[in-house]
C-alpha positions, 0 to 999 in steps of 0.5 A: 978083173982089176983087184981091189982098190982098198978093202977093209975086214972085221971078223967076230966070233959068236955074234949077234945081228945087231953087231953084224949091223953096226960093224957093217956101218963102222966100215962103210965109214972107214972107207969112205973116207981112205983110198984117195978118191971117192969111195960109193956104197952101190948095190944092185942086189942081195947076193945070197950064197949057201955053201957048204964047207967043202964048197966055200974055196970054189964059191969065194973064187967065183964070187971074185971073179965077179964083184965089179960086174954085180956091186952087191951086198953078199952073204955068204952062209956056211952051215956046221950043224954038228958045232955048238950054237952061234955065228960067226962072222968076217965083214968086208967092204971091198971097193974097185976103180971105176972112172975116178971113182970106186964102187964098194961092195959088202961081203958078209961071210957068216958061219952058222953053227949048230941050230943057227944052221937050220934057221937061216931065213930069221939071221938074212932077212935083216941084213937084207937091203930093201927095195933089192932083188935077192938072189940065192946061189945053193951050191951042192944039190939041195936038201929039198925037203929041209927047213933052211932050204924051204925058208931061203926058197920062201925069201928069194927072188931067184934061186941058181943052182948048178945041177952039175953038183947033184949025185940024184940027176935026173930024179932030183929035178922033180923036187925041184919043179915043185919050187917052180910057182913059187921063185924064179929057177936058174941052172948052170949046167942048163946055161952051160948047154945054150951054144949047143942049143942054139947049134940043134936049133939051127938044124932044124927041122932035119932033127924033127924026128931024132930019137937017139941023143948021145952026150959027151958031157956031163950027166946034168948036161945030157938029162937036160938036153934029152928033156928039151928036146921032148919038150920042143918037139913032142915025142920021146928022146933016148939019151945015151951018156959018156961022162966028161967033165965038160960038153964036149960032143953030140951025136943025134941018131948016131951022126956027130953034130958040127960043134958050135963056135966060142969057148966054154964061159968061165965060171964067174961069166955063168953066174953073173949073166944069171944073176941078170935075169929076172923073170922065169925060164918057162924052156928050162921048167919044161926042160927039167920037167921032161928030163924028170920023166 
């Protein structure tokens, strides 16, 4: 990743909509005429993110790693209920070389304290950018039942989670499959399983009959695998886990399988090639369903 060519900030406490709007405005304006050569507003989506606090570090890096590849318009919204009402705000327009030009992005990090926490959908919807796709990455396992997740799901277009984040896996991709008709769903931890997938694929059909799967990953990870395979080929599947922070290994009736080749994609490189899909994943609602039990 190049760094910024020019980014210019602005950061206001207790703020309103209006100001968020203007001082948006004032800094596209400012940038488009620094730097030295043309300066372009292009944005291919709204990229939402809820992020907890004790999130925010890991979120911002990964965020970083990906402003060139998906010029967007992002929000960032950090919840503290427990603070007194009202928003605070740090704008910024960042913008990057590309050819003799730069293509600027916005970020727009919003801390929503008190009861501005559980209202988020009426503080996005105008700083939406019309005729977009908008795109939610909810870090943390989500509140299911809550008012602020129930509205952001109602205005998303994709919702991307990382179940991988979750303390309540597999019950909690139930609660999840109840948002399946109603927005398009992602999961890292389901992405990060693809080259292990298309390596069982490949085994086929001497793993028609398997019964016991036993991962050497993540929780998420092997819920999901053992649901896929229920789902793929009809019966039951055992799943057997020994936690690691990474898939790192497969045993199919206790027989290692051979290990898939390339790397385990960056952080940044996930996210991004799922903010590239549009339409729903039937495999992973069928994955997740049958992982629920």
């Amino acid at each position: 990743m190049s760094s910024a060519l020019l980014e210019d900030t602005w950061t206001g406490d207790d703020v309103s909509i209006a100001e968020i709007e203007r001082e948006l405005a004032r800094l596209r304006d400012a940038t488009s005429q620094a730097g030295g050569q043309p300066n372009l507003r292009t944005s291919v989506m709204t990229h939402i993110a809820w992020v907890p606090p004790a999130w925010l570090e890991k979120a911002e890096s990964t965020l970083m790693g990906m402003a060139e590849r998906h010029p967007s318009r992002t929000l960032i919204l950090v919840p503290h209920p427990q603070e007194p009402d009202g928003i605070d705000a740090q704008l910024s327009i960042r913008c990057f070389p590309v050819g003799d030009r730069a293509i600027c992005g916005e970020v727009i990090e919003l801390a929503l304290r008190g009861t501005r926490a559980s209202a988020p959908a009426s503080i996005v919807l105008p700083l939406l950018i019309s005729d977009l796709p908008v795109f939610l990455r909810w870090r943390a396992e989500p509140p299911f039942d809550s008012v602020e997740f129930e509205q952001m799901v109602d205005i998303v277009d994709r919702l991307i989670v990382d179940s991988t984040e979750w303390n309540d896996v597999p019950a909690a991709y139930a609660h999840l499959a109840e948002r399946f008709e109603r927005t398009a769903v992602s999961d890292i931890a389901w992405a990060r399983t693809e080259r292990w997938r298309s390596l069982l694929a490949s085994l086929w059909p001497s793993i028609a009959d398997v019964q016991v799967l036993c991962i050497r990953g993540t929780r998420a990870q092997a819920y999901l695998l053992a649901g896929w395979l229920r789902s793929r080929l009809g019966h039951e599947v055992a799943v057997e886990i020994d936690e690691c922070e990474r898939l790192e290994g497969i045993d199919l009736d206790g027989e290692p399988a051979p290990f898939p080749p390339g790397d385990p994609p960056a952080s940044s490189d996930v996210l991004s090639a799922e903010l590239d899909r549009f339409t729903r994943d039937s495999v992973y609602e069928a994955a997740a369903r049958a992982a629920a039990g």
